[in-house]
DOLOKOL-317165 format. One line per 5 residues: their letters; for each residue x, y, z of C-alpha. Coordinates in steps of 0.1 Angstrom, whole numbers, plus 5000, padded with zeros to 4 digits. Each point is the difference from the previous one (the first is absolute). Example, Ala and Ser with C-alpha at 12.3 -4.5 7.8 and 13.67 -1.06 7.14 Angstrom:
AS = 5123 4955 5078 ~ 5014 5034 4993
END
This chain:
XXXXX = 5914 8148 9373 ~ 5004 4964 4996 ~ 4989 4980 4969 ~ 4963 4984 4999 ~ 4970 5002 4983
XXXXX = 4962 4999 5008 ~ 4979 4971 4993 ~ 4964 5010 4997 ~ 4985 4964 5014 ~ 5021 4969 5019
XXXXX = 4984 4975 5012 ~ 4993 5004 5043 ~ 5007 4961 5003 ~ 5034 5000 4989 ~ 5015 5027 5019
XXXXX = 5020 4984 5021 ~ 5006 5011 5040 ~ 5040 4995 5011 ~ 5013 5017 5029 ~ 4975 5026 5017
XXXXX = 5005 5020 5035 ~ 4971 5020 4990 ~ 4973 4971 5021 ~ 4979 5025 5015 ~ 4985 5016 4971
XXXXX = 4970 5022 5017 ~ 4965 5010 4995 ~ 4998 4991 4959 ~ 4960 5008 4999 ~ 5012 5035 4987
XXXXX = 5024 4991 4979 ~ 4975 4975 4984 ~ 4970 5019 4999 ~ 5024 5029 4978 ~ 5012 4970 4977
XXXXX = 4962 4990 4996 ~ 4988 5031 4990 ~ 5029 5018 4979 ~ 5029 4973 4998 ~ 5038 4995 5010
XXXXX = 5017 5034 4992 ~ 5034 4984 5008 ~ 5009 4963 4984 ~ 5016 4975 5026 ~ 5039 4995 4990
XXXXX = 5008 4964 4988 ~ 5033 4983 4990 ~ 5000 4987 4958 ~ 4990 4966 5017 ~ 4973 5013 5025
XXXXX = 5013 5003 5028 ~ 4986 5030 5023 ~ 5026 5028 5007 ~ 4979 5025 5012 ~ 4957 5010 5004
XXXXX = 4992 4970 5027 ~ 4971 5021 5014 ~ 4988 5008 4960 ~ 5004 4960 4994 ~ 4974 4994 5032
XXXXX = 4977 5022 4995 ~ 4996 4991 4960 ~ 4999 4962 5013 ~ 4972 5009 5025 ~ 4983 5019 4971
XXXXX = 5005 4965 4982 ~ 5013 5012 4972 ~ 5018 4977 4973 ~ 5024 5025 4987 ~ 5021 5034 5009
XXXXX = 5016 5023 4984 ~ 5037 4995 5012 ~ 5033 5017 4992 ~ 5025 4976 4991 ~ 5039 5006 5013
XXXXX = 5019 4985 4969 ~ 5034 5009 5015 ~ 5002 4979 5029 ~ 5029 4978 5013 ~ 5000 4962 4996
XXXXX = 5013 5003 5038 ~ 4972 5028 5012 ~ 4972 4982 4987 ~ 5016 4963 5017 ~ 4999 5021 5035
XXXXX = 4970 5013 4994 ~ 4980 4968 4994 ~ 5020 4982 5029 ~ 4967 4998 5030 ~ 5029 4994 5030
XXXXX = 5014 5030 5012 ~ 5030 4981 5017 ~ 5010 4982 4967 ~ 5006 5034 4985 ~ 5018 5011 5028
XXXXX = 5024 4974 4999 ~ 5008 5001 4962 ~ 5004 5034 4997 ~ 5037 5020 5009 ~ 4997 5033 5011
XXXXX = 5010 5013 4965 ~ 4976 4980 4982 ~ 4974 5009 5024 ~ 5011 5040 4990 ~ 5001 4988 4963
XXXXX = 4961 4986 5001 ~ 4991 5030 5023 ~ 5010 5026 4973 ~ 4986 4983 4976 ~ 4964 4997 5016
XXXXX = 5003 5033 5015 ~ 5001 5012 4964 ~ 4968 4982 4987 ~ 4980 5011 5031 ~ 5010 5039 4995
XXXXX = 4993 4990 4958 ~ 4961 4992 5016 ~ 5000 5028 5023 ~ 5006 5025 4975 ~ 4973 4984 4981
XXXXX = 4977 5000 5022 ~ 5011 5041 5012 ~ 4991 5010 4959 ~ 4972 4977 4993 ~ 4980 5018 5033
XXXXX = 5016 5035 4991 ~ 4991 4996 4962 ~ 4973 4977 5001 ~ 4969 5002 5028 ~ 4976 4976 5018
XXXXX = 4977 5000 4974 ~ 5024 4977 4973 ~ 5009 4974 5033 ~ 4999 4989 5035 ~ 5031 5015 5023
XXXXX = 5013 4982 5030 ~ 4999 5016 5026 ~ 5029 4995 5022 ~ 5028 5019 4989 ~ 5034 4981 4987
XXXXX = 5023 4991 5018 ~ 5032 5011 4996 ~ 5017 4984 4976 ~ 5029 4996 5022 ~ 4985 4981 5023
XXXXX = 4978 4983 4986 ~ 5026 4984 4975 ~ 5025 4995 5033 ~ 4969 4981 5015 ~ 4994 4974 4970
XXXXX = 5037 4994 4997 ~ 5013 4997 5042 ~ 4966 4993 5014 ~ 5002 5036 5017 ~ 5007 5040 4999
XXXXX = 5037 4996 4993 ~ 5003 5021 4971 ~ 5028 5026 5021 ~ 5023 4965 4999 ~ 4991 4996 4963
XXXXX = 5003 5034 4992 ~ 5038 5000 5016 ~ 5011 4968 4979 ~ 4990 5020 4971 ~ 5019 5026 5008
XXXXX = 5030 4983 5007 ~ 4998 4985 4968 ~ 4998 5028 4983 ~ 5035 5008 5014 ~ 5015 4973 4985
XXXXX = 4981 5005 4964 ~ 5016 5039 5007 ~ 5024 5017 4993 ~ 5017 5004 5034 ~ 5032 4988 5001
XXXXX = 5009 4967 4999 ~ 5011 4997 5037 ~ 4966 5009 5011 ~ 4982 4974 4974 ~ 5022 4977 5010
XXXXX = 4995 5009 5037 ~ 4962 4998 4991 ~ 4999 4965 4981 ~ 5015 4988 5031 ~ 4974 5011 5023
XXXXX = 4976 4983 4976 ~ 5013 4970 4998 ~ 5001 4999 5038 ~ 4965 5009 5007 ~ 4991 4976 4976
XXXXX = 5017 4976 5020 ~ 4982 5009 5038 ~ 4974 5021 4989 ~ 5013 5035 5024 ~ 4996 5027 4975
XXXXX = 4996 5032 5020 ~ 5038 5004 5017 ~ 5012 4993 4966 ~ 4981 5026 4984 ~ 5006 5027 5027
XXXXX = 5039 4987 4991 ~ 4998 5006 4966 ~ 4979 5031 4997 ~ 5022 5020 5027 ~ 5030 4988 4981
XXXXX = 4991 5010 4965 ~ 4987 5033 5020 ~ 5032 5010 5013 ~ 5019 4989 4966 ~ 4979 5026 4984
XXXXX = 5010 5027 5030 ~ 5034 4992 4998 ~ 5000 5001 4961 ~ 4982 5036 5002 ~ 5024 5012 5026
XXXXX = 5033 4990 4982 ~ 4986 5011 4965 ~ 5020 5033 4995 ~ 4977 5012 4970 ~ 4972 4999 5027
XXXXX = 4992 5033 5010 ~ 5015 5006 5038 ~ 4968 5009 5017 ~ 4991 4963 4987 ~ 5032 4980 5014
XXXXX = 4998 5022 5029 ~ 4964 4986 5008 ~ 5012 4961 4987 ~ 5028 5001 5024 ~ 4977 5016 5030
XXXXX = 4978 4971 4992 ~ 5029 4975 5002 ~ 5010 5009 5033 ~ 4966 5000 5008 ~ 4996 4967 4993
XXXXX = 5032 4983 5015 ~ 4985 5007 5032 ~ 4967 4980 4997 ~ 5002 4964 5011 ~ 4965 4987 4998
XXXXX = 4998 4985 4965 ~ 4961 5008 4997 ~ 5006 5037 5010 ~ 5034 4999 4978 ~ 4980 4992 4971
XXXXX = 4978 5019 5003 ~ 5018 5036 5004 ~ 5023 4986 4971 ~ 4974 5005 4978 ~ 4989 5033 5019
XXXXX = 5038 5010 4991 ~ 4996 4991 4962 ~ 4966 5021 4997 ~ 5017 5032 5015 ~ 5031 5000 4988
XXXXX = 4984 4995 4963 ~ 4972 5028 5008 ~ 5031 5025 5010 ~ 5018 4986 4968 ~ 4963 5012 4980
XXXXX = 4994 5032 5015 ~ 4987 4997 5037 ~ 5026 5011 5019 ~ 4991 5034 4983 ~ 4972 5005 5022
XXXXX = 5004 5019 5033 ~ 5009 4978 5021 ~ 4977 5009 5029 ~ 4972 4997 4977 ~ 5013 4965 4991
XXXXX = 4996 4995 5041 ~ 4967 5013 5004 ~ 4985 4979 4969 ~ 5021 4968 5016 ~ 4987 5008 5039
XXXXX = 4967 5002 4988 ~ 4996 4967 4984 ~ 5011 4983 5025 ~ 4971 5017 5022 ~ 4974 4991 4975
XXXXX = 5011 4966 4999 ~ 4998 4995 5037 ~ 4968 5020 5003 ~ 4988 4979 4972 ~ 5010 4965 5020
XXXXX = 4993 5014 5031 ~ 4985 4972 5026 ~ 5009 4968 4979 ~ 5018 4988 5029 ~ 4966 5001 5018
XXXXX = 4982 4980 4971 ~ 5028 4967 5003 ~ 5006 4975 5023 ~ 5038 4997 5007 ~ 4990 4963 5010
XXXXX = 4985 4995 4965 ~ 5029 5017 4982 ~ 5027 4983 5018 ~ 4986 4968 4992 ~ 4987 5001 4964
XXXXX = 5030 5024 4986 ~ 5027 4978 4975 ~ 5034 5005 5005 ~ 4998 5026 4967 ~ 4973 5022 5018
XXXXX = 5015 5002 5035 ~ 5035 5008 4988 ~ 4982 5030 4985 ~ 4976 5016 5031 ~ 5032 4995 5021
XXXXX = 5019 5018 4975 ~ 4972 5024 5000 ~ 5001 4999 5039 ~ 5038 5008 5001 ~ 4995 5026 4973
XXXXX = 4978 5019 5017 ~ 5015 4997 5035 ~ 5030 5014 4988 ~ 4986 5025 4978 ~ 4977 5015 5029
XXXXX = 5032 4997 5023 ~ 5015 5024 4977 ~ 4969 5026 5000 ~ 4995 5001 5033 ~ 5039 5013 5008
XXXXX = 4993 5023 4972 ~ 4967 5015 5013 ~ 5017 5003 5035 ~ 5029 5017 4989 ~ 4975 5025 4982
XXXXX = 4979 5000 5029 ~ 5021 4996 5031 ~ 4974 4976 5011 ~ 5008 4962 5014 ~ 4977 4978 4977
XXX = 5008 4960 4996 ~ 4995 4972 4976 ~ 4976 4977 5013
END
């Protein structure tokens, strides 16, 4: 939980509105009419000089209620640097000003005071009820987001979220190859703003360091350095960096669950349980393709999120390449990969 504190009354008039993406607010005649008759259950969140974090659909509604004063919960640990991008109006001057890591830094940063609220909010309506305040309505959103939102100007919290992992590498204790590998790549995203190959980079790299580390580690059980060097060789065939990535980290998660006990299981009831969630995964996403326009989603995707549905797309291709020799060779039949 972050640090704040709850002022009972603040004066409406001196909240003051910075950057915003939330301008369609909705029907507010419910909202108000609650606030009329019981009051505001959860306070608006306002920087130590008023400036509105989070609650722009409370703030409305008490304004068209023309109320003087709200109870507000005030953030007192907020950045000198947060609260300067949050009160800049122009989405493009923020843009400019801010690296890639800074952008990650501020993101954090808000992301934290926005789950702070949420979790608020989540034990005042569990705890309290309707009766001692009004509830909005619409349901949070996530924090993730939303924070990503007021700090780029859209949903690019999976970008943020990768910065912060790779700094976390270098503020780790990998070795100092890999931090030094890793400050690298920061300084040069900082530089032309491409974050996404360089994380795949990194992440695969500290991945296989890992694999390679378990598979040379002679008081590692065999069964373990067995499964890291499977794994390994594995992996030196994939080229794709997305797809490289991403079984790396498949690799880590296995080879530590047979390194923790999972490789005790039968191993044909390991198959069965694995089969079958992919099944419910597809029957469960069954007919999106259906719901999309390839038109819309060829134009409106970002570099970030097309990398990943045609990582997806090769994935998958190859995957269901591999099932369908594998059912024919149980069946004898001639099925194809469409």
């Amino acid at each position: 939980m972050t640090h704040g504190r709850l002022d009972l009354q603040y004066s409406v008039a001196a909240i003051r509105l910075g950057r915003t993406y939330r301008h369609e607010l909705g029907d507010l005649s419910e909202l108000c009419q609650s606030i009329r008759a019981v009051g505001l259950l959860h306070p608006v969140v306002i920087s130590p000089d008023g400036l509105l974090i989070s609650g722009r659909r409370r703030l409305e509604a008490v304004k068209r209620l023309n109320w003087r004063r709200v109870p507000v919960w005030v953030a007192t640990h907020i950045s000198d640097r947060l609260r300067t991008v949050m009160a800049v109006q122009h989405e493009n001057t923020i843009r400019k000003d801010l690296t890639p890591v800074e952008a990650a830094e501020l993101y954090a940063e808000l992301k934290a005071l926005y789950a702070d609220e949420a979790a608020r909010r989540q034990a005042s309506t569990r705890f309290g009820s309707g009766e001692h305040g009004a509830v909005d309505s619409t349901a949070p959103q996530d924090a993730r987001v939303q924070a990503a939102r007021a700090i780029t100007g859209r949903d690019s919290h999976g970008m943020l979220e990768q910065v912060l992992e790779l700094r976390r590498i270098v503020d780790s204790e990998a070795p100092e190859w890999l931090r030094a590998e890793t400050e690298q790549a920061l300084a040069e995203l900082n530089a032309d703003g491409k974050v996404h190959g360089r994380y795949l980079a990194i992440t695969t790299a500290k991945a296989r360091f890992e694999l390679e580390d378990t598979a040379t580690d002679p008081a590692v059980p065999e069964r373990v350095r067995d499964a890291a060097e499977s794994e390994l060789e594995h992996l030196a065939a994939i080229d794709h960096p997305a797809i490289a990535a991403r079984e790396a980290k498949r690799a880590t998660k296995k080879v530590h669950s047979v390194a923790t006990g999972w490789s005790d299981i039968d191993s044909s009831a390991r198959d069965i349980l694995s089969a079958r969630r992919v099944a419910t995964f597809a029957k469960q996403h069954f007919g999106w393709w259906e719901n999309v326009s390839p038109q819309a989603v060829a134009e409106h995707l970002d570099d970030e999120q097309w990398n990943i549905i045609t990582a997806c797309h090769d994935g998958c291709s190859a995957f269901m390449r591999a099932a369908i020799d594998a059912r024919n060779r149980r069946d004898g039949g001639v099925r194809t990969a469409s």
